[in-house]
N, CA, C and O atoms as CSV, one atom per row, in Angstrom:
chain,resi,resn,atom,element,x,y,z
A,1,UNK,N,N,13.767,-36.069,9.406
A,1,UNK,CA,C,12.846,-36.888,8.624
A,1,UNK,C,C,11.475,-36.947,9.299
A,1,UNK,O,O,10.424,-36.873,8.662
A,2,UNK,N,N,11.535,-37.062,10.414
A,2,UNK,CA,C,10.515,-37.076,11.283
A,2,UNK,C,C,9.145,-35.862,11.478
A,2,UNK,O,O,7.973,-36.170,11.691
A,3,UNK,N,N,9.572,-34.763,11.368
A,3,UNK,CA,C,9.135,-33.527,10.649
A,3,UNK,C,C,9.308,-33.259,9.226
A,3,UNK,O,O,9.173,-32.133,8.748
A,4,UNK,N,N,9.514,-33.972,8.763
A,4,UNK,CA,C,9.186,-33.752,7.330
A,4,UNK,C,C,7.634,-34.816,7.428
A,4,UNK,O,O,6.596,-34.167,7.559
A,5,UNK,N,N,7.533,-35.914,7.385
A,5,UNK,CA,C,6.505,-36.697,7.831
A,5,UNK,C,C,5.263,-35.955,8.521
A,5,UNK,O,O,4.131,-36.201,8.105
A,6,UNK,N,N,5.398,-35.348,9.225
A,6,UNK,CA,C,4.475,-34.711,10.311
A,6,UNK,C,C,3.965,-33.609,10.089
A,6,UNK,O,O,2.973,-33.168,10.670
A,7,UNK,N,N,5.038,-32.672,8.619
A,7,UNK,CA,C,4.336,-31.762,8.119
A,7,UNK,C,C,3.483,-31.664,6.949
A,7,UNK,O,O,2.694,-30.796,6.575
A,8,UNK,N,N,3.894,-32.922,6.408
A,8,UNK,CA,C,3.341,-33.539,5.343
A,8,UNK,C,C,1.952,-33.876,5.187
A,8,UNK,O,O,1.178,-33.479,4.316
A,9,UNK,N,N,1.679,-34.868,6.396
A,9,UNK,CA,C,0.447,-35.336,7.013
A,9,UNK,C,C,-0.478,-34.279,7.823
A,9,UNK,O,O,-1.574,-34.550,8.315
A,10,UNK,N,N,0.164,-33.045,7.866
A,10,UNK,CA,C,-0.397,-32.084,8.510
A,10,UNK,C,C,-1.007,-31.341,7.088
A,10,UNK,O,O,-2.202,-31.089,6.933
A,11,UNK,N,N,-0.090,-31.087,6.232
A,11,UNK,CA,C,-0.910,-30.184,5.324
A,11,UNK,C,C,-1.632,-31.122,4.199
A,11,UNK,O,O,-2.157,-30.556,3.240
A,12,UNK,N,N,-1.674,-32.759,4.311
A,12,UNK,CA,C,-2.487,-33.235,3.582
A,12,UNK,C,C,-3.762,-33.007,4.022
A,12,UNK,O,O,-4.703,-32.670,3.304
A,13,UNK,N,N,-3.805,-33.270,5.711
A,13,UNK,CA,C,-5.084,-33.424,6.511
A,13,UNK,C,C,-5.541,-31.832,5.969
A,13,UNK,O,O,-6.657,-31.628,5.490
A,14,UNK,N,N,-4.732,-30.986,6.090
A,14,UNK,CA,C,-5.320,-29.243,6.168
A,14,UNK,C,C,-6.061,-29.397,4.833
A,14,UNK,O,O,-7.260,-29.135,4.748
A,15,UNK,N,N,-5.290,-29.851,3.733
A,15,UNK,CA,C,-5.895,-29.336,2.811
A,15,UNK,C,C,-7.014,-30.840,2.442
A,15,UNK,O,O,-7.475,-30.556,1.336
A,16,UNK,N,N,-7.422,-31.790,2.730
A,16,UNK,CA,C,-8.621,-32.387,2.409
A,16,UNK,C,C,-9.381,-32.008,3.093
A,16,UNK,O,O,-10.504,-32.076,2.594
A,17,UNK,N,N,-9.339,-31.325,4.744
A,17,UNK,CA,C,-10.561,-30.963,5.106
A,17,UNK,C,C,-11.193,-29.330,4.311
A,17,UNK,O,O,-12.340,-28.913,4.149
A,18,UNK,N,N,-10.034,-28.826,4.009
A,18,UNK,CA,C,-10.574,-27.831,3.507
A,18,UNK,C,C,-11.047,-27.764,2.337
A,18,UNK,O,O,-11.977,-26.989,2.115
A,19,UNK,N,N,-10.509,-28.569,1.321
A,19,UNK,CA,C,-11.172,-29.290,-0.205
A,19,UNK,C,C,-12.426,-29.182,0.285
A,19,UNK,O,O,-13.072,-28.183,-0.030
A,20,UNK,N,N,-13.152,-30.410,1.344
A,20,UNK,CA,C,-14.643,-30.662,1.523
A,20,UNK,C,C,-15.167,-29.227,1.953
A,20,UNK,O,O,-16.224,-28.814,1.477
A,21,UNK,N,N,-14.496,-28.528,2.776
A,21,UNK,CA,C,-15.150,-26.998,2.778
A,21,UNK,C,C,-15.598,-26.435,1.923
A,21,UNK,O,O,-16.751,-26.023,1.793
A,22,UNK,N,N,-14.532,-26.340,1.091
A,22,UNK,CA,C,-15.151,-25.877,-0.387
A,22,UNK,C,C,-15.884,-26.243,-1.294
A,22,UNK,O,O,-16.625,-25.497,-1.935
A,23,UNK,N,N,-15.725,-27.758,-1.491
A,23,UNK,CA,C,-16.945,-28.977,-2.228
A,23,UNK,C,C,-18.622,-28.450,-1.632
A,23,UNK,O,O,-19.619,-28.148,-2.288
A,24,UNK,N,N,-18.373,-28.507,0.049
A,24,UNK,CA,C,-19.928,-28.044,0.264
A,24,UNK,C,C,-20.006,-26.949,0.691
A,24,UNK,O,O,-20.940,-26.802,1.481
A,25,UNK,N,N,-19.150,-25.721,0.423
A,25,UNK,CA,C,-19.527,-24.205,0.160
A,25,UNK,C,C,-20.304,-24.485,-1.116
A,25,UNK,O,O,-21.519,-24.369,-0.959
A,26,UNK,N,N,-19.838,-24.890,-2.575
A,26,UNK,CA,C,-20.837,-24.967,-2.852
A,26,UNK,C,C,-21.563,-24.917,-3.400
A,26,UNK,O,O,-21.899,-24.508,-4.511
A,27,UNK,N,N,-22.094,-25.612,-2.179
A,27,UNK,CA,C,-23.739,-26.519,-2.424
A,27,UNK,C,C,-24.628,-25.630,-1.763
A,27,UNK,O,O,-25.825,-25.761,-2.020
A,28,UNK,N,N,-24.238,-24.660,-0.876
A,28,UNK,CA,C,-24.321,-24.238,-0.052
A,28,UNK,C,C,-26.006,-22.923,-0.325
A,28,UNK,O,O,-26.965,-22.544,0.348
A,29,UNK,N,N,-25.538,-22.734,-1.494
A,29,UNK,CA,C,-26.504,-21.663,-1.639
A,29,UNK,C,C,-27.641,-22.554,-3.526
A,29,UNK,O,O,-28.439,-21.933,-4.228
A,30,UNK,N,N,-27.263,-23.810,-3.674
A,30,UNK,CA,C,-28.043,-24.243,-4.323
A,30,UNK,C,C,-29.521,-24.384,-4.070
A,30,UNK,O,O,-29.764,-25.046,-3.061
A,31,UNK,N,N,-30.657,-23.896,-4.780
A,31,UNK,CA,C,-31.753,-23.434,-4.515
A,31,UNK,C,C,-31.818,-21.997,-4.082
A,31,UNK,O,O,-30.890,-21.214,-4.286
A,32,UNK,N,N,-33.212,-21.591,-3.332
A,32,UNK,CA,C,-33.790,-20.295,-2.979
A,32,UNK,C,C,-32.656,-20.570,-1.595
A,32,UNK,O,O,-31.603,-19.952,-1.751
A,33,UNK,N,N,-32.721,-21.296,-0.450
A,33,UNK,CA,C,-32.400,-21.012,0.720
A,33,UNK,C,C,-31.387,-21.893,1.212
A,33,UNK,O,O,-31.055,-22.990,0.761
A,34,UNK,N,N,-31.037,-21.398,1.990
A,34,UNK,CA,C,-29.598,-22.500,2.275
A,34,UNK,C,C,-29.134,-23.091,2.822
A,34,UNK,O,O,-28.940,-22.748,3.988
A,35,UNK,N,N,-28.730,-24.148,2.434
A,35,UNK,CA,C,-28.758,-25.621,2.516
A,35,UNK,C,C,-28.366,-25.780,4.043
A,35,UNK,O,O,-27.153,-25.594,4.142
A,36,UNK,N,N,-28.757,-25.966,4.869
A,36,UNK,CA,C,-28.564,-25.939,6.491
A,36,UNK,C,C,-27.242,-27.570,6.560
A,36,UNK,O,O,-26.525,-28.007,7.460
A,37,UNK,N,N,-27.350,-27.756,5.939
A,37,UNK,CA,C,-26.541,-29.465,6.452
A,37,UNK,C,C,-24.898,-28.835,5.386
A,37,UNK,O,O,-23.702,-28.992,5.630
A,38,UNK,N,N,-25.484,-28.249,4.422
A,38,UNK,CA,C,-23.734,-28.073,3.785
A,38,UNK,C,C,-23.193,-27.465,4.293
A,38,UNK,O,O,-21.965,-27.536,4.242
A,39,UNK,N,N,-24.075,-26.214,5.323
A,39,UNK,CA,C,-23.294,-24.895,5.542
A,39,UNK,C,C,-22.346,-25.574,6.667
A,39,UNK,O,O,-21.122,-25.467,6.738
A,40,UNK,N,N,-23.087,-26.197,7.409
A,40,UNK,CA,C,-22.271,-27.300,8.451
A,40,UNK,C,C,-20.916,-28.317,8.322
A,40,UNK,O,O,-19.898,-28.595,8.956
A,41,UNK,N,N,-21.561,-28.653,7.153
A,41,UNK,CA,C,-20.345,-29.373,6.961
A,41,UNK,C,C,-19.061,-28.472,6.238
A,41,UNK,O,O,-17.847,-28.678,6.271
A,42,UNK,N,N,-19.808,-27.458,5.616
A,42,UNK,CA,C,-18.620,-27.121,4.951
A,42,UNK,C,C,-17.266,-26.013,5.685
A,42,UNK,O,O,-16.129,-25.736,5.302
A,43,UNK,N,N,-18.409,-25.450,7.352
A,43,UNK,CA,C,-17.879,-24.975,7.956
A,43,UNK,C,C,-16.999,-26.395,9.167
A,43,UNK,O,O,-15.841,-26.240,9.555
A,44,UNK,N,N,-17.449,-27.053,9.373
A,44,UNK,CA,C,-16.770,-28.099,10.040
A,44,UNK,C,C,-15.305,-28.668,8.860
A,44,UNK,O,O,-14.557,-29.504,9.367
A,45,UNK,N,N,-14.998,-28.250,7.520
A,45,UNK,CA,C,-14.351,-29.071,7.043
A,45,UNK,C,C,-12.689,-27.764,7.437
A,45,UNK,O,O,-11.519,-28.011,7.730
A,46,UNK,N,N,-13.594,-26.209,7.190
A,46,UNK,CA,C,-13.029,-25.287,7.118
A,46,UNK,C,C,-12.328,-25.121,8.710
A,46,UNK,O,O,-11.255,-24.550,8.904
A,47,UNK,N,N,-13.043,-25.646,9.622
A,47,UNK,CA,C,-12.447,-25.872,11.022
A,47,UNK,C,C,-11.351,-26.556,11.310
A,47,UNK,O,O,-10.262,-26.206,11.765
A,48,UNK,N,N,-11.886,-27.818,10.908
A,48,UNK,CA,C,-10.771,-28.754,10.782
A,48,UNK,C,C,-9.395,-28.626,9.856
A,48,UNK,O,O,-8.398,-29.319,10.063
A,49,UNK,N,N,-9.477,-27.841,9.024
A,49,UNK,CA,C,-8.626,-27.344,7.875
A,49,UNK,C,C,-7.140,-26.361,8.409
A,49,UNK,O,O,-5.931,-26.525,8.248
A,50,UNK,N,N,-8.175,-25.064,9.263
A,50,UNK,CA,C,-7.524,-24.170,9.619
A,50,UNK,C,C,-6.302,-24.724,10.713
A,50,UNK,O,O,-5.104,-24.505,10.895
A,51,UNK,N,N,-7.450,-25.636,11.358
A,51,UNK,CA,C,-6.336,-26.192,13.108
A,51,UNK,C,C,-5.590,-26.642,12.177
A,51,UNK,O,O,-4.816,-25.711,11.952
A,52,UNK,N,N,-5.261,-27.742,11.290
A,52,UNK,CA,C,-4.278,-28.562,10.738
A,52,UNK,C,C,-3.293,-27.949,10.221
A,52,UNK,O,O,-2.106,-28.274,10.238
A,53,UNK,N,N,-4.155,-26.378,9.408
A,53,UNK,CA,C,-2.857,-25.870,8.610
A,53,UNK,C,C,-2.159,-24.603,9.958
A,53,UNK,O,O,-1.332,-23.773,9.582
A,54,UNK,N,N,-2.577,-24.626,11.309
A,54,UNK,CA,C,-1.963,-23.272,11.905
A,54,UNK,C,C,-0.457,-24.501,12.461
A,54,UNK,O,O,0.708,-24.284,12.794
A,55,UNK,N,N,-1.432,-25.974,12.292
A,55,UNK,CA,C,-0.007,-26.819,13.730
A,55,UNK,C,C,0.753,-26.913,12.435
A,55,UNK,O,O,1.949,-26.745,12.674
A,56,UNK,N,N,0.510,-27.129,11.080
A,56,UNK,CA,C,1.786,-27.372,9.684
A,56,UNK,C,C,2.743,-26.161,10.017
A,56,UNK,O,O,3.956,-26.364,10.071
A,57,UNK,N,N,2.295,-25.091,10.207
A,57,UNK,CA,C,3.280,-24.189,9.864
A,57,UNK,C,C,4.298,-24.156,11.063
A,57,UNK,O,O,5.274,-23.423,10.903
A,58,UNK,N,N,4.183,-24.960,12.416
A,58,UNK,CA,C,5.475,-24.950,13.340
A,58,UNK,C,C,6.327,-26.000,12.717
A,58,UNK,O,O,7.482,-25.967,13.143
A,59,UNK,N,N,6.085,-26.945,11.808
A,59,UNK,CA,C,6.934,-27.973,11.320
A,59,UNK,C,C,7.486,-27.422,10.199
A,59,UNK,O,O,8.698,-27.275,10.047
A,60,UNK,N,N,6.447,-27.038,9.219
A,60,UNK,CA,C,7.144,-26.066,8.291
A,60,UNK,C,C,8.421,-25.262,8.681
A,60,UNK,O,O,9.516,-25.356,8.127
A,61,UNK,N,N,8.204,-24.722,9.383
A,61,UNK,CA,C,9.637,-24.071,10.120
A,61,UNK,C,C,10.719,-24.635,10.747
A,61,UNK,O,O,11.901,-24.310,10.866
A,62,UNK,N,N,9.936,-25.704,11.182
A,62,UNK,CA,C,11.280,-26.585,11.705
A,62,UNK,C,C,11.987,-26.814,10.230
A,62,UNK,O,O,13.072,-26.363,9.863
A,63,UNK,N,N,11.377,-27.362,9.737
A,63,UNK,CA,C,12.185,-28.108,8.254
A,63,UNK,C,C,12.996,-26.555,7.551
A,63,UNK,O,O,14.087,-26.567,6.981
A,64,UNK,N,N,12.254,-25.485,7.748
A,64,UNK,CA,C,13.293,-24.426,6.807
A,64,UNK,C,C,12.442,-23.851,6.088
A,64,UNK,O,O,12.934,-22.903,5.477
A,65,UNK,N,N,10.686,-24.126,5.777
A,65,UNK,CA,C,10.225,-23.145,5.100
A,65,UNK,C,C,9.426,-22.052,6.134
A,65,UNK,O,O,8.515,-22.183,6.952
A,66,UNK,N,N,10.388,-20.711,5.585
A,66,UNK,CA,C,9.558,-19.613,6.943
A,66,UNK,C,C,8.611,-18.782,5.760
A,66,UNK,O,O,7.567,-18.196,6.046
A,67,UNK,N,N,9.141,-18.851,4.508
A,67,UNK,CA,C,8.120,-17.688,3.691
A,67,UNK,C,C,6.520,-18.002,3.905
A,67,UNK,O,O,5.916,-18.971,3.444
A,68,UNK,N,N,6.104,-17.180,4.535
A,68,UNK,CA,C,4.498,-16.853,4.430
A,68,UNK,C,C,4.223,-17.673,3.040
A,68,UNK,O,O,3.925,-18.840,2.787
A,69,UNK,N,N,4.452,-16.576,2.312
A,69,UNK,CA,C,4.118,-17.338,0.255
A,69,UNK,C,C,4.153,-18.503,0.132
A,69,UNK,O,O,3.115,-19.145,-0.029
A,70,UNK,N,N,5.316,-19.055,0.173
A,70,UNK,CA,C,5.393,-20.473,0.319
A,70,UNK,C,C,5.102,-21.556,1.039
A,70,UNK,O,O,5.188,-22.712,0.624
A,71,UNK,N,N,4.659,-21.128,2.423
A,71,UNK,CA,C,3.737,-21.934,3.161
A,71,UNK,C,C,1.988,-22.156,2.454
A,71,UNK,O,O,1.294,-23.173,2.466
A,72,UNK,N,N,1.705,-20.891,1.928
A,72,UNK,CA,C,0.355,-20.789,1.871
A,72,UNK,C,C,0.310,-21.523,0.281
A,72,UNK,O,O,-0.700,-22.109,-0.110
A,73,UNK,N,N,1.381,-21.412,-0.437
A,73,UNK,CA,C,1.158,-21.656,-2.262
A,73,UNK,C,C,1.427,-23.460,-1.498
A,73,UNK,O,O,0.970,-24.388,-2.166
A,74,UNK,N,N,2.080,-23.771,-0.285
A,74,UNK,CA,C,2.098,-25.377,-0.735
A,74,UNK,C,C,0.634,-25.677,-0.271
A,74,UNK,O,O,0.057,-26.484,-0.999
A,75,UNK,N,N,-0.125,-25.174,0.842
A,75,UNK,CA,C,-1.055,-25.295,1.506
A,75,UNK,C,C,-2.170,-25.516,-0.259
A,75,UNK,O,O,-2.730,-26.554,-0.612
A,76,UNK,N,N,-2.157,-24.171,-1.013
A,76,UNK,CA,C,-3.099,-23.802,-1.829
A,76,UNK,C,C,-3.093,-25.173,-2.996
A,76,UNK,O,O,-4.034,-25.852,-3.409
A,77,UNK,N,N,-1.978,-25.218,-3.230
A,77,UNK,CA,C,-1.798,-26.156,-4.003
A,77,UNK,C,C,-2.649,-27.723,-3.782
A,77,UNK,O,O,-3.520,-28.190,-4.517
A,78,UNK,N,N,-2.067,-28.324,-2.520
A,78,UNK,CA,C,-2.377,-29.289,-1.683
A,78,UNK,C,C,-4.089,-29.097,-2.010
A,78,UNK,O,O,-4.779,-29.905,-2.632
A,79,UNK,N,N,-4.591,-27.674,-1.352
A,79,UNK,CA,C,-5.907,-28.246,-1.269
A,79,UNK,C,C,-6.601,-28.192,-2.592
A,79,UNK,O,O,-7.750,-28.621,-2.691
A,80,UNK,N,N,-5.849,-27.599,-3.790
A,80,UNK,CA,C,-6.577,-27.317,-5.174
A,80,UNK,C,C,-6.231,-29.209,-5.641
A,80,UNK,O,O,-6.876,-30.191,-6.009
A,81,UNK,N,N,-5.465,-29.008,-5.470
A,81,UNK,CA,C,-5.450,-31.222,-6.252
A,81,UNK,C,C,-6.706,-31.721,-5.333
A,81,UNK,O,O,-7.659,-32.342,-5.803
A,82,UNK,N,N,-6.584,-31.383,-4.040
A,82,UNK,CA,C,-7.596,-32.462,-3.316
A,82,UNK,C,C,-9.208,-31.748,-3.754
A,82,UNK,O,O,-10.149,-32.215,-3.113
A,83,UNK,N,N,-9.413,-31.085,-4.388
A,83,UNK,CA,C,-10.725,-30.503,-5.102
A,83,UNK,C,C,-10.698,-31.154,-6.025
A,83,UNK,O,O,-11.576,-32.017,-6.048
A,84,UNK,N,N,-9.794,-31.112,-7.154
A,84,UNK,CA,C,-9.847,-31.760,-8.160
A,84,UNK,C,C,-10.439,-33.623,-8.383
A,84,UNK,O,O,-11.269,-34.206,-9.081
A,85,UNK,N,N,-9.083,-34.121,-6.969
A,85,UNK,CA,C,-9.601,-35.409,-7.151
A,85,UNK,C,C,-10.697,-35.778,-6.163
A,85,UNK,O,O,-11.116,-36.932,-6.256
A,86,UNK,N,N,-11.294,-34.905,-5.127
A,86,UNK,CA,C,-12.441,-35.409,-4.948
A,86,UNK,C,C,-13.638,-35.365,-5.911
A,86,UNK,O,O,-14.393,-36.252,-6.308
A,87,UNK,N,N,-13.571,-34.121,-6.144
A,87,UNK,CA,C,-14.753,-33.537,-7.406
A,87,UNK,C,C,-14.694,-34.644,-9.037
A,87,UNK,O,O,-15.559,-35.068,-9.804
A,88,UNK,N,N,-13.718,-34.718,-8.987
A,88,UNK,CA,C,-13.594,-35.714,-10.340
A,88,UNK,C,C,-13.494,-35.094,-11.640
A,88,UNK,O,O,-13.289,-35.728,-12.676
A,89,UNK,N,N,-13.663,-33.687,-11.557
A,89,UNK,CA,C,-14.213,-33.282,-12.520
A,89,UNK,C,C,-12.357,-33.096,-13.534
A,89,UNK,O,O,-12.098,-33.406,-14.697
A,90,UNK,N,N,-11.811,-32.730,-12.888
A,90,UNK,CA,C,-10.257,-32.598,-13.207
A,90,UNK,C,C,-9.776,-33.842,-14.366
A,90,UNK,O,O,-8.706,-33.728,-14.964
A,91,UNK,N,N,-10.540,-34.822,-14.555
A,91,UNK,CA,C,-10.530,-36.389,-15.131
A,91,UNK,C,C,-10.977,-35.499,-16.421
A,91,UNK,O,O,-10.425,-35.530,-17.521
A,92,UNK,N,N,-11.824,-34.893,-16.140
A,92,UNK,CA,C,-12.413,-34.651,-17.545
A,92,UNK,C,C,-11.883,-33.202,-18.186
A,92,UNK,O,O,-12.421,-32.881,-19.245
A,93,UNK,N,N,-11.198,-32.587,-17.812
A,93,UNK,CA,C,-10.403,-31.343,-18.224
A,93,UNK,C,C,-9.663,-31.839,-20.016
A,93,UNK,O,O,-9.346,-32.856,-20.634
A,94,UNK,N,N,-9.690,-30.719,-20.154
A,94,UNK,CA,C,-8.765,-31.148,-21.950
A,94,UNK,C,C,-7.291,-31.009,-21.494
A,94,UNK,O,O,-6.973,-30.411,-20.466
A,95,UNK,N,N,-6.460,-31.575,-22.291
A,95,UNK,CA,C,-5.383,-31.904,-21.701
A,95,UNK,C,C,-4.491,-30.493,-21.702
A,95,UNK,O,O,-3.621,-30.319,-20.849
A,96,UNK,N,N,-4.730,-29.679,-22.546
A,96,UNK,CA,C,-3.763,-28.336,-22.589
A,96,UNK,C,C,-4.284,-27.583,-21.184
A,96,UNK,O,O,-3.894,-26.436,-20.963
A,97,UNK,N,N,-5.282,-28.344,-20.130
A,97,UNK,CA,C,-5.793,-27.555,-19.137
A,97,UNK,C,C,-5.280,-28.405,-18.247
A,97,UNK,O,O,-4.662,-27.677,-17.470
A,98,UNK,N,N,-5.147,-29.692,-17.836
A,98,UNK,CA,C,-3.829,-30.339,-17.170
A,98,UNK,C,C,-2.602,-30.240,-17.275
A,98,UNK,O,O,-1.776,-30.421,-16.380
A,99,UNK,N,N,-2.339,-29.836,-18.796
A,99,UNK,CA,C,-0.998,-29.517,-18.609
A,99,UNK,C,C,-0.318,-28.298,-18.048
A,99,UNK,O,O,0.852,-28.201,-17.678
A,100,UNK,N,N,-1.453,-27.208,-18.055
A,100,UNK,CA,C,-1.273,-25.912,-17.256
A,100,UNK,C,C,-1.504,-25.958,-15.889
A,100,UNK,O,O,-1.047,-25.058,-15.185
A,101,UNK,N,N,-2.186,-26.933,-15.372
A,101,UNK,CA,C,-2.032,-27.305,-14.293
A,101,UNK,C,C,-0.800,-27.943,-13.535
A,101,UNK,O,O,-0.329,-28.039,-12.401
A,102,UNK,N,N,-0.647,-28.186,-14.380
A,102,UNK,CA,C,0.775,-29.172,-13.799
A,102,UNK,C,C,2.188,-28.236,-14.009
A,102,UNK,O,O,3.221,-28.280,-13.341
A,103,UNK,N,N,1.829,-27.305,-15.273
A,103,UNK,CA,C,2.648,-26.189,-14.915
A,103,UNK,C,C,2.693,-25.092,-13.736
A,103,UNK,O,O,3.469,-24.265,-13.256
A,104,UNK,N,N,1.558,-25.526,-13.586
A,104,UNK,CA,C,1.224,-24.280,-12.157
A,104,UNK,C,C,1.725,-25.095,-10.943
A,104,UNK,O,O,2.320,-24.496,-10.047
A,105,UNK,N,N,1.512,-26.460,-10.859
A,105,UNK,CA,C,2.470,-27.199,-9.726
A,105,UNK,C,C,3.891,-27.019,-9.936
A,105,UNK,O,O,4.602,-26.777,-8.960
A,106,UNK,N,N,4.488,-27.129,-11.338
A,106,UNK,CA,C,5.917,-27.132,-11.192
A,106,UNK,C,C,6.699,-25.527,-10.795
A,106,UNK,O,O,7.811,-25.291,-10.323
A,107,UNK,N,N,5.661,-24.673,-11.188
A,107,UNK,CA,C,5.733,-23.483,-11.051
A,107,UNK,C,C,6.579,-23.383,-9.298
A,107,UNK,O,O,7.731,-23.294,-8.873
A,108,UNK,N,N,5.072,-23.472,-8.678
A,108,UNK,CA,C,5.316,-23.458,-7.209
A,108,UNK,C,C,6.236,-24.251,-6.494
A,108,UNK,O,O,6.710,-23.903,-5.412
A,109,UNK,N,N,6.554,-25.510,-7.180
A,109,UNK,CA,C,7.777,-25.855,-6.540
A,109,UNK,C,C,9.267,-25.431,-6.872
A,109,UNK,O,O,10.334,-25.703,-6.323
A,110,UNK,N,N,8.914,-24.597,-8.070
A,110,UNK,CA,C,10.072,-23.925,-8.324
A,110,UNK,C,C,10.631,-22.699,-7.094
A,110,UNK,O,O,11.775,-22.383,-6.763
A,111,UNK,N,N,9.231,-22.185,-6.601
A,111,UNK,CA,C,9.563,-20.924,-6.133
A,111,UNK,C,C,9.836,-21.594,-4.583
A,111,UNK,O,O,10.491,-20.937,-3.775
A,112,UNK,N,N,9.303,-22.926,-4.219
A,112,UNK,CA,C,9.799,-23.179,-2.987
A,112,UNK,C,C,10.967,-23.488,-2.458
A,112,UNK,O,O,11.509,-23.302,-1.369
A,113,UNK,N,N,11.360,-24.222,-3.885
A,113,UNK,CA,C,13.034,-24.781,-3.295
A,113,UNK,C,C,13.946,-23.414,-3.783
A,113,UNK,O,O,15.150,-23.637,-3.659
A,114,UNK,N,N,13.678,-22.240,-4.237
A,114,UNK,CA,C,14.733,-21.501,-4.761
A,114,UNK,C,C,14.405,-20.046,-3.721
A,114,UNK,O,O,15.374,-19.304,-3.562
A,115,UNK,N,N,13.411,-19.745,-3.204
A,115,UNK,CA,C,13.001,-18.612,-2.088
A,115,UNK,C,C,12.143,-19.088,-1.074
A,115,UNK,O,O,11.645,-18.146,-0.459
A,116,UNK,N,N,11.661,-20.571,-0.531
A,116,UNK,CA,C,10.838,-21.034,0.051
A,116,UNK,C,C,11.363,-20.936,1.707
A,116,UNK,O,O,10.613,-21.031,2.678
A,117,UNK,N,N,13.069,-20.688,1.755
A,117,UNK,CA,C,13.223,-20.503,3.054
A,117,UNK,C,C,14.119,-19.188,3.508
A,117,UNK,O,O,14.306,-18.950,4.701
């Protein structure tokens, strides 16, 4: 249980810092020249992202998921919601585009619990 917890909190942290990576990638090239403060942050989010998601994947393994695929589709997943609900914009999607979304989550948890280890 204890590693389940720890990997959890590992690939939440991975994937919100890396959400903001991507939020201010970007911003990154808005205008002629580029944006000196996003490129920063968005490389500091991508820093922080990577360390979080290299220490997830020794817990990941402890718990039983070794597939590459399935480490990276929970990782991808994780950080595509945390885009969504930082950005906000996901609120305003039409619903046959949430609901494909949410098919694309059930998707991936299909493939985790049935080839994920």
């Amino acid at each position: 249980m204890k590693d389940l917890i720890i990997t959890s909190g590992l690939i939440l942290s991975s994937a919100i810092m890396d959400s903001q990576g991507f939020l201010h990638a970007a911003n990154i090239w808005k205008g002629r020249n580029v944006n000196t403060p996003e490129l920063f942050l968005s490389a500091a989010g991508f820093a922080g992202g990577i360390a979080a998601y290299w220490l997830s994947i020794k817990y990941l393994n402890r718990i039983g998921v070794i597939s590459p695929e399935i480490q990276t589709s929970i990782w991808m997943v994780t950080t595509l919601v945390g885009i969504a609900l930082v950005n906000r914009e996901f609120f305003s999607w039409q619903s046959i585009d949430k609901a494909v979304a949410l098919g694309v989550l059930a998707g991936i948890g299909w493939l985790a619990t049935r080839v994920g280890s």
